[in-house]
ChimeraX commands (.cxc) that place a marker at each C-alpha (Angstrom):
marker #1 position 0.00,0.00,0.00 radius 0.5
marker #1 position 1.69,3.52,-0.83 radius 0.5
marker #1 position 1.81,5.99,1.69 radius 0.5
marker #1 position -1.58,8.51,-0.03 radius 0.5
marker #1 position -3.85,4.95,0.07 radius 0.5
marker #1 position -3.52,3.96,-3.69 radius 0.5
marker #1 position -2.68,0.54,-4.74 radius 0.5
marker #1 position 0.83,0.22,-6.56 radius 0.5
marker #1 position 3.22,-1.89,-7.80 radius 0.5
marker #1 position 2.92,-6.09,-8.40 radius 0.5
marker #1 position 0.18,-7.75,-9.03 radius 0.5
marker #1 position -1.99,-4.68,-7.71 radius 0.5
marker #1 position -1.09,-3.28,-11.14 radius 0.5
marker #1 position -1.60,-6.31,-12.80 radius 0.5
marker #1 position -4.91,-6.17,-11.72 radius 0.5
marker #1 position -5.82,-2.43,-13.03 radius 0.5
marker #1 position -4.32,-3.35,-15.98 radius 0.5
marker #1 position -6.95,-6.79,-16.54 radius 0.5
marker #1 position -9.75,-4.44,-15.41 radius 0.5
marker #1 position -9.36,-1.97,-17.78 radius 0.5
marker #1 position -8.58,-4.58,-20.71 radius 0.5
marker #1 position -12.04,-5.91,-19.78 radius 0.5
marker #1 position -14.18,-2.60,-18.93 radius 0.5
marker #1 position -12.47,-0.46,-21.66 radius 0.5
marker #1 position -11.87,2.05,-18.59 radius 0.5
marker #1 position -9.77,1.94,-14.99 radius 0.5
marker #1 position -11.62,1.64,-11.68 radius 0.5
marker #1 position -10.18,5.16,-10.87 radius 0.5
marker #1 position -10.99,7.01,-14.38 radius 0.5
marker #1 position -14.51,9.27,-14.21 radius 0.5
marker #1 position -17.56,9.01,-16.05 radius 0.5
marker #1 position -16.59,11.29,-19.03 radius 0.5
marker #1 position -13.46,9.47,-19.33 radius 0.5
marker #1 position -15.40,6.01,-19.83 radius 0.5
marker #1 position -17.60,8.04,-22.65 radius 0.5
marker #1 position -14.88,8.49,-24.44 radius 0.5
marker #1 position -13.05,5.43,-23.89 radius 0.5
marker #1 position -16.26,3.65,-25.41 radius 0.5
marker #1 position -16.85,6.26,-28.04 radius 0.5
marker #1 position -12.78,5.61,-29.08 radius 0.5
marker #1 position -13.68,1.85,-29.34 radius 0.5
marker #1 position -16.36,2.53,-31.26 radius 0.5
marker #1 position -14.90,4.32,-34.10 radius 0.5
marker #1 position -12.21,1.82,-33.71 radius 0.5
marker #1 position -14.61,-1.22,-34.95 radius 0.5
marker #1 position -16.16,1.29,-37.99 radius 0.5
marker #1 position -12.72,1.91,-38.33 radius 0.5
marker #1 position -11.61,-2.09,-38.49 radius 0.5
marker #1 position -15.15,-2.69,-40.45 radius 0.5
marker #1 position -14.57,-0.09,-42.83 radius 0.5
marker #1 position -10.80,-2.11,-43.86 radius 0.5
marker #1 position -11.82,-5.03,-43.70 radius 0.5
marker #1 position -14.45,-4.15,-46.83 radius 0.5
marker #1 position -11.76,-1.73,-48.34 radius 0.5
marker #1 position -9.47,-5.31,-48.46 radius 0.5
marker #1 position -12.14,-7.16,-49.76 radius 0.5
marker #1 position -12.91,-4.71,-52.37 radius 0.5
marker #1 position -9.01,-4.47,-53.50 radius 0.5
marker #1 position -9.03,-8.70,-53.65 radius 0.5
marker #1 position -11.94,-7.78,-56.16 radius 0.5
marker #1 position -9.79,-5.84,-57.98 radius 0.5
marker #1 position -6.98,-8.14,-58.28 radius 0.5
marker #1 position -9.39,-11.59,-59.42 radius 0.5
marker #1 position -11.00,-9.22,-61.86 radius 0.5
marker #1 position -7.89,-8.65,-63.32 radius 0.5
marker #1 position -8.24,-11.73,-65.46 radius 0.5
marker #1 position -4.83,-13.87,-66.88 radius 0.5
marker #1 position -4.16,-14.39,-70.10 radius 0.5
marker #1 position -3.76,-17.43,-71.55 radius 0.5
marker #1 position -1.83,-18.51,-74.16 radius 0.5
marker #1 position -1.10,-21.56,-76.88 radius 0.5
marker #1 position 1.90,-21.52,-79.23 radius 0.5
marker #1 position 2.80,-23.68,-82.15 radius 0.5
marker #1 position 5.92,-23.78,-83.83 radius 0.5
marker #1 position 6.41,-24.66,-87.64 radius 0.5
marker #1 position 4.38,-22.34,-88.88 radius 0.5
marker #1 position 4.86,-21.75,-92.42 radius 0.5
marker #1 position 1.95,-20.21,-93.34 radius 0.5
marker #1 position 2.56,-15.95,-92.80 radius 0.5
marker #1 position -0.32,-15.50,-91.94 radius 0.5
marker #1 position -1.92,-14.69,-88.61 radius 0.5
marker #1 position -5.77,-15.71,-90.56 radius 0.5
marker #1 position -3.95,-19.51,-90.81 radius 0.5
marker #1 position -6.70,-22.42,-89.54 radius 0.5
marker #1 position -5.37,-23.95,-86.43 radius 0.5
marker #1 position -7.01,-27.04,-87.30 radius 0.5
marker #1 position -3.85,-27.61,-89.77 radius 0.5
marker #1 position -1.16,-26.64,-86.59 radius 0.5
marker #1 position -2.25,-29.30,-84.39 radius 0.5
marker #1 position 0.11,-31.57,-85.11 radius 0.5
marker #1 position 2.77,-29.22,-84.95 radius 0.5
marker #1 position 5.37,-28.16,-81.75 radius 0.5
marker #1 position 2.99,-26.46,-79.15 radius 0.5
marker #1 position 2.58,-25.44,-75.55 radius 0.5
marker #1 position 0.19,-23.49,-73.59 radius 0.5
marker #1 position 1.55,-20.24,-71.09 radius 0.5
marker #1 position 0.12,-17.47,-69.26 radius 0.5
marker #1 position 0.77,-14.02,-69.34 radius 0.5
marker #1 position -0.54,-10.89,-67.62 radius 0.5
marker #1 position -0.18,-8.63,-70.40 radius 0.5
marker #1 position 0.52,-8.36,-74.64 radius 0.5
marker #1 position 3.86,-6.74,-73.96 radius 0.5
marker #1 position 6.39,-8.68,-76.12 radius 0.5
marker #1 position 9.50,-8.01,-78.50 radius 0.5
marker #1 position 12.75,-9.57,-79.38 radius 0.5
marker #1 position 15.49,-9.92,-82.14 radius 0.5
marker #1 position 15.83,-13.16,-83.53 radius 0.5
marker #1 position 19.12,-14.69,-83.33 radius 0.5
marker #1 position 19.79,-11.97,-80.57 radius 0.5
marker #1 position 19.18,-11.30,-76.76 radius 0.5
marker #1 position 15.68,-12.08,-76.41 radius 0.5
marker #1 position 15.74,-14.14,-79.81 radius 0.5
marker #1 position 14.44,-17.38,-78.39 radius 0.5
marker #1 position 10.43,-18.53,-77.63 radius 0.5
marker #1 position 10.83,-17.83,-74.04 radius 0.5
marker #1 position 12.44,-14.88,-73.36 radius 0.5
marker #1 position 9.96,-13.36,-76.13 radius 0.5
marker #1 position 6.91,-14.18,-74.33 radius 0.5
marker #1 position 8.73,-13.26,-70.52 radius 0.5
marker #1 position 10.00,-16.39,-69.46 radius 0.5
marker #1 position 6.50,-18.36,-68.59 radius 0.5
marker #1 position 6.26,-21.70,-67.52 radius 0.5
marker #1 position 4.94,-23.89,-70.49 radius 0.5
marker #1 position 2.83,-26.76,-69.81 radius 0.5
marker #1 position 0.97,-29.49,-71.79 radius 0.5
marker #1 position 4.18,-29.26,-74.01 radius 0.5
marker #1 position 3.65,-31.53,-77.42 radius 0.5
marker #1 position 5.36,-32.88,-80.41 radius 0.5
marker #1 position 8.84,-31.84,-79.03 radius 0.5
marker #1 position 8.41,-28.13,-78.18 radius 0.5
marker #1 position 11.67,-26.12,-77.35 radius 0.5
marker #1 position 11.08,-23.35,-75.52 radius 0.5
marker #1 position 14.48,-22.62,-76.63 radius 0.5
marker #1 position 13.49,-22.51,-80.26 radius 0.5
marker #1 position 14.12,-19.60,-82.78 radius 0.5
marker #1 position 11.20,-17.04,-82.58 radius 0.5
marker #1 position 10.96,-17.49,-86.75 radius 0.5
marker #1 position 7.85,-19.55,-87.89 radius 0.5
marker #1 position 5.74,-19.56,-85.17 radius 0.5
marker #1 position 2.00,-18.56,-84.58 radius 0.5
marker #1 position 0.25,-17.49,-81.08 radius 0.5
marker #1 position -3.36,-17.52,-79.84 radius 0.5
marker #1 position -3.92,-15.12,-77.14 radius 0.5
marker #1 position -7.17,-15.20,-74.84 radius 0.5
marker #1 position -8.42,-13.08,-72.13 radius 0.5
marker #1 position -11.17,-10.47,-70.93 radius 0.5
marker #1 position -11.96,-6.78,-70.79 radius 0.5
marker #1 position -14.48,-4.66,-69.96 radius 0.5
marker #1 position -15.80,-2.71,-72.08 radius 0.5
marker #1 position -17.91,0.51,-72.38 radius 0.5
marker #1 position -20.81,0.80,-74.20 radius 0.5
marker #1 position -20.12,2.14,-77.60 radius 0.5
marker #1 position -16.85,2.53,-78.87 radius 0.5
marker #1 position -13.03,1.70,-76.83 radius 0.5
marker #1 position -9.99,2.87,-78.40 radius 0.5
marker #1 position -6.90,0.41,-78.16 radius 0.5
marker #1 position -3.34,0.37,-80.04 radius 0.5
marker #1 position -1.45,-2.51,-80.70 radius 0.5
marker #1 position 1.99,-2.38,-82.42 radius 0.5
marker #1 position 2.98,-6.39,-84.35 radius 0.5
marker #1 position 5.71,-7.03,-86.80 radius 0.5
marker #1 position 4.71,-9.78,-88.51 radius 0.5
marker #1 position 0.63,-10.53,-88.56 radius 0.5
marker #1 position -2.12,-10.01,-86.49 radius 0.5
marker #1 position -5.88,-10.68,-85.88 radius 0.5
marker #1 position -7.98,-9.48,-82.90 radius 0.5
marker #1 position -11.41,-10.06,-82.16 radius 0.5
marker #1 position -14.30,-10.09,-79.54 radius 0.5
marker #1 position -17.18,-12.17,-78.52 radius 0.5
marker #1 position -20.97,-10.89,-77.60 radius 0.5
marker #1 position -21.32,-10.15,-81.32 radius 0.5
marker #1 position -19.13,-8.04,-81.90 radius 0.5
marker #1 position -16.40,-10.03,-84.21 radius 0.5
marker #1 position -13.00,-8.97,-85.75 radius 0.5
marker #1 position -11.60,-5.63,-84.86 radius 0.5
marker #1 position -8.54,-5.59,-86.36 radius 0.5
marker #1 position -6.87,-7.97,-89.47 radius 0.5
marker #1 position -3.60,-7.34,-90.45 radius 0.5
marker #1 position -2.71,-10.99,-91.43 radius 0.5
marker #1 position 0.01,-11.29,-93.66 radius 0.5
marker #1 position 4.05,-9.84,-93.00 radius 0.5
marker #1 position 5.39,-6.61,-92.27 radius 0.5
marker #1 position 7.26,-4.03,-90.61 radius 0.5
marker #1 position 6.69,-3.43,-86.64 radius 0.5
marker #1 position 3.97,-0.31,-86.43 radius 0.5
marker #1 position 1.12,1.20,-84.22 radius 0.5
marker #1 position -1.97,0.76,-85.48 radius 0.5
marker #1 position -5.33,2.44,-83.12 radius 0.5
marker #1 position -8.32,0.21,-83.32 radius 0.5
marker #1 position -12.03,0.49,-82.42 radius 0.5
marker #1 position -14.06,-1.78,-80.22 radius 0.5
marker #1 position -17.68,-1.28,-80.41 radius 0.5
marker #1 position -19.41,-2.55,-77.58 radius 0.5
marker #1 position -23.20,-3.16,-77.91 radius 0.5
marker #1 position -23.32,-2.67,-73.89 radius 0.5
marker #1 position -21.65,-1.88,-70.60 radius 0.5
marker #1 position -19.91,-5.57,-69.81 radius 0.5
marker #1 position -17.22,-7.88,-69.97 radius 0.5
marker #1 position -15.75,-9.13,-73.20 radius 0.5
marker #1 position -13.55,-12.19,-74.16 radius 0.5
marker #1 position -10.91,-11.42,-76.88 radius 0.5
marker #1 position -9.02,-13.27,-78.69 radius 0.5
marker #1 position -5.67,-12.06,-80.40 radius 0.5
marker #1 position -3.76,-14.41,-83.30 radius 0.5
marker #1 position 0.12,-13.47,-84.09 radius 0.5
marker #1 position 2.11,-14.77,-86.78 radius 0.5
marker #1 position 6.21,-14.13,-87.29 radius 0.5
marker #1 position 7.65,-15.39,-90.11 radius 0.5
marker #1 position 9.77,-12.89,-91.92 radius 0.5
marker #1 position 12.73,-12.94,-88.91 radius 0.5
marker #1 position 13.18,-9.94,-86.81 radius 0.5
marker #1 position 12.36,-8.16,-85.08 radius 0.5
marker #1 position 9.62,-9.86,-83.49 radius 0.5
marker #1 position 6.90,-7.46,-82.10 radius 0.5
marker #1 position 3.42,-8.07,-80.24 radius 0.5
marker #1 position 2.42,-5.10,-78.13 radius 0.5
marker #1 position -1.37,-3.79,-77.31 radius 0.5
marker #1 position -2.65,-1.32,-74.26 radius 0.5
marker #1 position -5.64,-4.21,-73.70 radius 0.5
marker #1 position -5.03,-4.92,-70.38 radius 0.5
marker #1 position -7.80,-6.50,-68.11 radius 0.5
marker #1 position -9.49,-3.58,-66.03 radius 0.5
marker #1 position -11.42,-3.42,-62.68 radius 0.5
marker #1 position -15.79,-2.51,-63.64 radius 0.5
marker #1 position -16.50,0.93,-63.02 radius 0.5
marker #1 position -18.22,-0.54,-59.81 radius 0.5
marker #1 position -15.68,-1.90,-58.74 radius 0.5
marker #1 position -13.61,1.67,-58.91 radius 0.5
marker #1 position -16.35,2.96,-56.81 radius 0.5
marker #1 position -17.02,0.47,-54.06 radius 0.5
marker #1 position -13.43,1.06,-53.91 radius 0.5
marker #1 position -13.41,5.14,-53.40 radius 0.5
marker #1 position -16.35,4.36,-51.79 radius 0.5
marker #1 position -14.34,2.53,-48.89 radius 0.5
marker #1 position -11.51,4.54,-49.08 radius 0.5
marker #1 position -13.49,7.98,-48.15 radius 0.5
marker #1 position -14.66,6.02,-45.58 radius 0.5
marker #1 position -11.88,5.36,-43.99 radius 0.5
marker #1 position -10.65,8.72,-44.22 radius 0.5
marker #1 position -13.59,9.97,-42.87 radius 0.5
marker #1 position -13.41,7.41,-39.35 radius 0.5
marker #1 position -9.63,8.54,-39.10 radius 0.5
marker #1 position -10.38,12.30,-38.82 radius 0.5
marker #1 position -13.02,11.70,-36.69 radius 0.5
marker #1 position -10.99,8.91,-34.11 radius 0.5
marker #1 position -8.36,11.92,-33.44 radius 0.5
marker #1 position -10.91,14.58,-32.83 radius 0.5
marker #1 position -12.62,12.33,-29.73 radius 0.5
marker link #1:1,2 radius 0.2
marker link #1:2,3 radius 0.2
marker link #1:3,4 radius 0.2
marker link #1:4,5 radius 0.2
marker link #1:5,6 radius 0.2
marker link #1:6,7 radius 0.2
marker link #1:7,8 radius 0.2
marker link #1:8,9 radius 0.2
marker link #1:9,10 radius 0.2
marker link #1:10,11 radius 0.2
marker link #1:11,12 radius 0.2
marker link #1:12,13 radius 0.2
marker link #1:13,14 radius 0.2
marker link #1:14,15 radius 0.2
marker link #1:15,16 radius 0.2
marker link #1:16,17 radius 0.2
marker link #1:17,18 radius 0.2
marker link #1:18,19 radius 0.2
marker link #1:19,20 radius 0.2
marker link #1:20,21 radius 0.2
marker link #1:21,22 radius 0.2
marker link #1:22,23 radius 0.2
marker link #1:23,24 radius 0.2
marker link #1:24,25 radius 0.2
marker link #1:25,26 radius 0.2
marker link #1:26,27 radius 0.2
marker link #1:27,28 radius 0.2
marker link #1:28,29 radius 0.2
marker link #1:29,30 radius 0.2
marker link #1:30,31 radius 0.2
marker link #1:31,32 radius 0.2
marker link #1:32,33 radius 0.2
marker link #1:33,34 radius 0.2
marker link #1:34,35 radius 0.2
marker link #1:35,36 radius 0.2
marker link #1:36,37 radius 0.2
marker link #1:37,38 radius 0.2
marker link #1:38,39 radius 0.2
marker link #1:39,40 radius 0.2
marker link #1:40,41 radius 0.2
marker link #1:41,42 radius 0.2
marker link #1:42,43 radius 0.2
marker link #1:43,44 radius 0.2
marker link #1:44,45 radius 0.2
marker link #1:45,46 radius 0.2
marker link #1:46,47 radius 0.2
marker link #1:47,48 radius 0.2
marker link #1:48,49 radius 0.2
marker link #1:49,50 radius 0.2
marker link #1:50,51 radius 0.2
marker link #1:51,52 radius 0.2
marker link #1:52,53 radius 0.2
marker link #1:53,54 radius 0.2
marker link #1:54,55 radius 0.2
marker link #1:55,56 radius 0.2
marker link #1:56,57 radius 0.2
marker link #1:57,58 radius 0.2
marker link #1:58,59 radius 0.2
marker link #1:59,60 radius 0.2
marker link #1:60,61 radius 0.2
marker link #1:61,62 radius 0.2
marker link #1:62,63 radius 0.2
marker link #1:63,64 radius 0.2
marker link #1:64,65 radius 0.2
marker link #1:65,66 radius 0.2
marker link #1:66,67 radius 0.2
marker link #1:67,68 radius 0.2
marker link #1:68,69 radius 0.2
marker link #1:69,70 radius 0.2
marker link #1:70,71 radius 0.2
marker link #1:71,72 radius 0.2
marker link #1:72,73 radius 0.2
marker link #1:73,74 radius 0.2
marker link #1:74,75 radius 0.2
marker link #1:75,76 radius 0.2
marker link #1:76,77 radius 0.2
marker link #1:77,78 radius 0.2
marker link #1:78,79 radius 0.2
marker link #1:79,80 radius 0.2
marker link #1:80,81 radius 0.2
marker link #1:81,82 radius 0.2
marker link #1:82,83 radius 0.2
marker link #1:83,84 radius 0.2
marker link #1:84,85 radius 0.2
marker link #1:85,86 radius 0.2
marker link #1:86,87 radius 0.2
marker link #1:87,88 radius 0.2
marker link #1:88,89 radius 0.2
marker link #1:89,90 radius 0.2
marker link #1:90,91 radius 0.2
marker link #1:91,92 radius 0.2
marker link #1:92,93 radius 0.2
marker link #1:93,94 radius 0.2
marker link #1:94,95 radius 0.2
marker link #1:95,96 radius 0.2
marker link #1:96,97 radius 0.2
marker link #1:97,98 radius 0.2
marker link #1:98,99 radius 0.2
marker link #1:99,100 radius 0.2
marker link #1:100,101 radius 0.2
marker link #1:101,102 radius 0.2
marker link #1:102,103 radius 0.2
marker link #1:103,104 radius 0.2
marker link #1:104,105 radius 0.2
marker link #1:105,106 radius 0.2
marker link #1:106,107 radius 0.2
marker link #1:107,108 radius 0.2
marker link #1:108,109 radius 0.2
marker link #1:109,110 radius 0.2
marker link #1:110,111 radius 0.2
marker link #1:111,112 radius 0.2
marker link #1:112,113 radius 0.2
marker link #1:113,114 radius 0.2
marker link #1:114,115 radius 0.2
marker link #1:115,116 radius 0.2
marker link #1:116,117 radius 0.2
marker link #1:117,118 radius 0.2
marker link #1:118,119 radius 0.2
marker link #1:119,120 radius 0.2
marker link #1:120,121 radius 0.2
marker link #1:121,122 radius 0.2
marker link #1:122,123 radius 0.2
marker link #1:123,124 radius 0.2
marker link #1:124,125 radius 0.2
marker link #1:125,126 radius 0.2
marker link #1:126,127 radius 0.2
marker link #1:127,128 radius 0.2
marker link #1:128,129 radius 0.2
marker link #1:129,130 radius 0.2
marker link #1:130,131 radius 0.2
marker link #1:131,132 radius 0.2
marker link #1:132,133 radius 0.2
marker link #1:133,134 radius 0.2
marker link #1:134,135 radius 0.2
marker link #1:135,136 radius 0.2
marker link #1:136,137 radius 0.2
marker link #1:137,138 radius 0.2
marker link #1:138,139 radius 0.2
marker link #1:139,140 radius 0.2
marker link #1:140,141 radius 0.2
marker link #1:141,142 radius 0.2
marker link #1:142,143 radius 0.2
marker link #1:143,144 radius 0.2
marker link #1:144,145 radius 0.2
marker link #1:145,146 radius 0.2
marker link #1:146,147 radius 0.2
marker link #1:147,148 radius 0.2
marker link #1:148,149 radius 0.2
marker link #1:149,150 radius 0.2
marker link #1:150,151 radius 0.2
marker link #1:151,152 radius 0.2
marker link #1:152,153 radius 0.2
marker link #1:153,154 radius 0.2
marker link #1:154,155 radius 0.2
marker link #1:155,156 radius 0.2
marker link #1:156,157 radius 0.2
marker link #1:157,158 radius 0.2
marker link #1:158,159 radius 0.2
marker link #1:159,160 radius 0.2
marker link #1:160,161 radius 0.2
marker link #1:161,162 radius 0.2
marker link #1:162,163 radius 0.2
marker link #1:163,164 radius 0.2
marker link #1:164,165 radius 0.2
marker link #1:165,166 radius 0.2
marker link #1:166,167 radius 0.2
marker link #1:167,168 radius 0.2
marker link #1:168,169 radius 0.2
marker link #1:169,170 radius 0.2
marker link #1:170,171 radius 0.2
marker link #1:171,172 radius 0.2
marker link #1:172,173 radius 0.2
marker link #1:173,174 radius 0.2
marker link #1:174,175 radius 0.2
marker link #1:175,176 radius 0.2
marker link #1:176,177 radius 0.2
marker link #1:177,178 radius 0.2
marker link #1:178,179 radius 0.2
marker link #1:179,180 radius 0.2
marker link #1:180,181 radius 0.2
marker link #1:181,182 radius 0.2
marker link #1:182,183 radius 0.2
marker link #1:183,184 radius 0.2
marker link #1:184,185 radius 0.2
marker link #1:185,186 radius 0.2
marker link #1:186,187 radius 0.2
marker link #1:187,188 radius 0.2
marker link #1:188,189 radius 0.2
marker link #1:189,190 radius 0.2
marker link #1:190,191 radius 0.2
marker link #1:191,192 radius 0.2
marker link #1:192,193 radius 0.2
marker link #1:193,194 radius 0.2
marker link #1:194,195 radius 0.2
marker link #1:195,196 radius 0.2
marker link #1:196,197 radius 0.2
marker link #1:197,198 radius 0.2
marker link #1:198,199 radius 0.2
marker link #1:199,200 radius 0.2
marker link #1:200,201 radius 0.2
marker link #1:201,202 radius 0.2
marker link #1:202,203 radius 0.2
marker link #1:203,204 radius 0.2
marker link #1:204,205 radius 0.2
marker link #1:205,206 radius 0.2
marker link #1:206,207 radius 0.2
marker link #1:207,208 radius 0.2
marker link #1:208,209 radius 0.2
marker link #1:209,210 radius 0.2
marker link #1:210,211 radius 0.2
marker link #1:211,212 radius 0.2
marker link #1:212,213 radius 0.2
marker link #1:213,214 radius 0.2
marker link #1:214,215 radius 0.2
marker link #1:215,216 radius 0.2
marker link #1:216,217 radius 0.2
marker link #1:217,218 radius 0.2
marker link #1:218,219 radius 0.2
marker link #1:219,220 radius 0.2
marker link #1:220,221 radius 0.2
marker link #1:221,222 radius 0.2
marker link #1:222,223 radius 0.2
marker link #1:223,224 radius 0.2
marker link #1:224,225 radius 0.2
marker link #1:225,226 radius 0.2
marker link #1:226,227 radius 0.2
marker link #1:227,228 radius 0.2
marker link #1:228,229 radius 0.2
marker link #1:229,230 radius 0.2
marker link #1:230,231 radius 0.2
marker link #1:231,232 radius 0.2
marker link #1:232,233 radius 0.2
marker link #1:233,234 radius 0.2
marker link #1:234,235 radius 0.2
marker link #1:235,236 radius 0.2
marker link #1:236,237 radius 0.2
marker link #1:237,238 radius 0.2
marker link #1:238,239 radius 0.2
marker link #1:239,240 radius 0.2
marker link #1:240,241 radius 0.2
marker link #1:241,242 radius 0.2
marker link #1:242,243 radius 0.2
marker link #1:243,244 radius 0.2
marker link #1:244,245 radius 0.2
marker link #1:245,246 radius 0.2
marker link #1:246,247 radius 0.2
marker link #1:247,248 radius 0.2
view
């Protein structure tokens, strides 16, 4: 016992400490102090709530953002991206995945070979003795993912050197044919959607010619406009309980 009456020291203080873990507020403290000692924890669960859904909404984000996947043949000497896969399949082929059309190399140079053109990805279901090692010359790609897409049209660029074909499902068809060999360019395209929603796309590439090798497009996989606002949504928020927690 100190010498003024108060507890102190030991398990005395042990014993505050437990009561005020429990009550939110020490035996000692008056009633205005336990106000805002519960008022604090209150904003602290909106506060917890409110990032918890923020997370959730980000996870969202990140699954909506949709892999590519990919199938590759080699032996292709058609030049031409328009060629009918039926006559590839018994060709060299694998299937990848990428997260984005971002590719170029030099054949017979750094970055000349299959993999290092298309990033390194793992292959699987490898058939007919594909090497992933394997000049970049000759060979043909299929491309598939998703977008979403506005209602009306959606601007996109894609740059290839040799051919190229891209189109869309729900309708809407091929958007861009540029089949046959030539020199790396950008070329702007149009997508016109019939509504607001998500599209699957499809993108064939040919190289034949030898370098450079070139397959480059801004069509990346996008969050929905929901999405972008449940998001700001959660963020404001958040914001909002933070400036309020250090005012109490």
């Amino acid at each position: 016992m100190h010498a003024n009456g108060k507890l102190r020291g030991g398990p005395y203080l042990a014993l505050l400490k437990c009561w005020k873990f429990e009550f939110g507020y020490g035996p000692w403290e008056s009633l205005s102090h336990k106000k805002i000692w519960r008022e604090k924890m209150r904003i602290g669960k909106i506060h917890l709530c409110l990032l918890f859904s923020t997370m959730m909404v980000l996870g969202a984000t990140v699954v909506h953002a949709d892999i590519i996947t990919g199938v590759i043949w080699q032996n292709d000497y058609s030049q031409s991206a328009d060629v009918d896969l039926s006559t590839l399949s018994s060709n060299p082929q694998a299937q990848f995945t990428t997260d984005n059309v971002w590719f170029s190399g030099v054949m017979g140079g750094y970055n000349g070979t299959v993999s290092t053109f298309l990033g390194t990805p793992t292959f699987t279901n490898q058939l007919n003795g594909f090497d992933p090692n394997g000049s970049l010359n000759n060979i043909h790609i299929q491309l598939t993912g998703s977008i979403f897409l506005n209602s009306g049209p959606n601007v996109f660029t894609i740059s290839d050197d040799d051919g190229v074909n891209v189109s869309f499902n729900g309708g809407i068809g091929t958007v861009f044919d540029s089949p046959g060999p030539q020199d790396a360019d950008l070329n702007y395209f149009s997508v016109n959607a019939p509504t607001s929603g998500l599209y699957t796309y499809t993108i064939q590439y040919n190289e034949c010619m030898g370098g450079p090798a070139v397959l480059q497009t801004d069509m990346a996989p996008v969050p929905e406009p929901c999405t972008l606002v449940l998001l700001g949504s959660g963020l404001l928020g958040l914001a909002a309980s933070r400036q309020r927690f250090k005012k109490v």
